[in-house]
C-alpha positions in Angstrom: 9.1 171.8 6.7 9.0 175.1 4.9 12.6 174.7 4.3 12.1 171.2 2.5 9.2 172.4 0.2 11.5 175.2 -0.9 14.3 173.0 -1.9 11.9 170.2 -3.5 10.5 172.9 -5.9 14.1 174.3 -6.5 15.2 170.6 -7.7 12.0 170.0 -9.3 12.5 173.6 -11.2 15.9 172.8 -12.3 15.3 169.6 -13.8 12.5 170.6 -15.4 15.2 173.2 -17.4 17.2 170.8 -17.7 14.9 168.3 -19.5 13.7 171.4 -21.8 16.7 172.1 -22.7 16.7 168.3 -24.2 13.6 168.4 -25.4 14.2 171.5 -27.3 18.0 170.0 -28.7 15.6 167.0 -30.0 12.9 169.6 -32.0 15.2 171.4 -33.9 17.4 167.9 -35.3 14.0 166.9 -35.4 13.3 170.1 -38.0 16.5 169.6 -39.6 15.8 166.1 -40.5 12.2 167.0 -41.8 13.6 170.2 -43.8 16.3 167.7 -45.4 13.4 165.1 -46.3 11.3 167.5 -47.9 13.5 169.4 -49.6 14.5 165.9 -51.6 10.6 165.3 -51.9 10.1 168.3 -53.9 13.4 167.9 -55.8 12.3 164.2 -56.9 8.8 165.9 -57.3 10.2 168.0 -59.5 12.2 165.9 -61.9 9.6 163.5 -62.7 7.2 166.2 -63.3 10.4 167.9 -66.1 11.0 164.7 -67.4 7.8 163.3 -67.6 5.6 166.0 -68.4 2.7 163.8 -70.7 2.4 161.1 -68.0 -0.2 160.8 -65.4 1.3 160.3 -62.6 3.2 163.6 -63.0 0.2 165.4 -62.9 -1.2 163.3 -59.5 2.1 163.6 -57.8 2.2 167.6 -57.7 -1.3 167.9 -57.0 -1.1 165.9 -54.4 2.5 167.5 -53.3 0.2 171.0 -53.5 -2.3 169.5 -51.4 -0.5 168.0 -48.8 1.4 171.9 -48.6 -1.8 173.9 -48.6 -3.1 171.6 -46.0 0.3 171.8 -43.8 0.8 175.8 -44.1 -3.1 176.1 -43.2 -3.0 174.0 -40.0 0.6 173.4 -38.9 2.8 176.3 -39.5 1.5 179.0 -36.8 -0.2 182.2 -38.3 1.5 185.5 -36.3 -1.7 187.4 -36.9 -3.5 184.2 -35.6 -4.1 183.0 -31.8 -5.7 180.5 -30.1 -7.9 182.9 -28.5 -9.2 184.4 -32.1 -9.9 180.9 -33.9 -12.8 179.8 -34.6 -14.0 177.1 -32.8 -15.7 175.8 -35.1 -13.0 175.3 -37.9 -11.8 171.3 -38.6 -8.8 170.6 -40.7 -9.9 169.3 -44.1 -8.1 165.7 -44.8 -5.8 165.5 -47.7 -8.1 163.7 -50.4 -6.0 160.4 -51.3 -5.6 160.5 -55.7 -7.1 158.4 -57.6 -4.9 155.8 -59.2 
């Protein structure tokens, strides 16, 4: 019986690598993806605000691009300095404020 449990958790172990492995080839085309989506964000972002600088909606669209990255780098990017075990428990994410049209 011993010999059976050993060789269950070995299989279990291995395809447990193996599936990370997946998982893990998933994230970073994941990231990729994302990286190439917001960089054309801010480059549209950033036209409209050059060649539209006296209209409105130039104004509300880097705000909001502002907010939406001050609210990203504060609670999705992970802090070095920062673990789990030294955040306050306290602390809730702020929701981006929707602009006014």
């Amino acid at each position: 019986m011993s010999e059976m449990g050993v060789k269950v958790r070995q299989l279990i172990a291995q395809r447990n690598e193996d599936r990370m492995e997946q998982v893990l080839g998933e994230l970073k085309a994941a990231r990729a993806a994302s990286d190439v989506a917001y960089a054309a964000v801010v480059m549209f972002t950033n036209a409209y605000a050059l060649l539209n600088p006296d209209r409105e909606e130039a104004v509300v669209l880097v705000k909001r691009m502002q907010e939406d990255l001050e609210y990203f780098r504060r609670y999705a990017m992970p802090d070095p300095h920062r673990t789990r075990d030294t955040a306050p428990d306290d602390e809730e994410p702020e929701q981006p404020v929707e602009p006014a049209e």
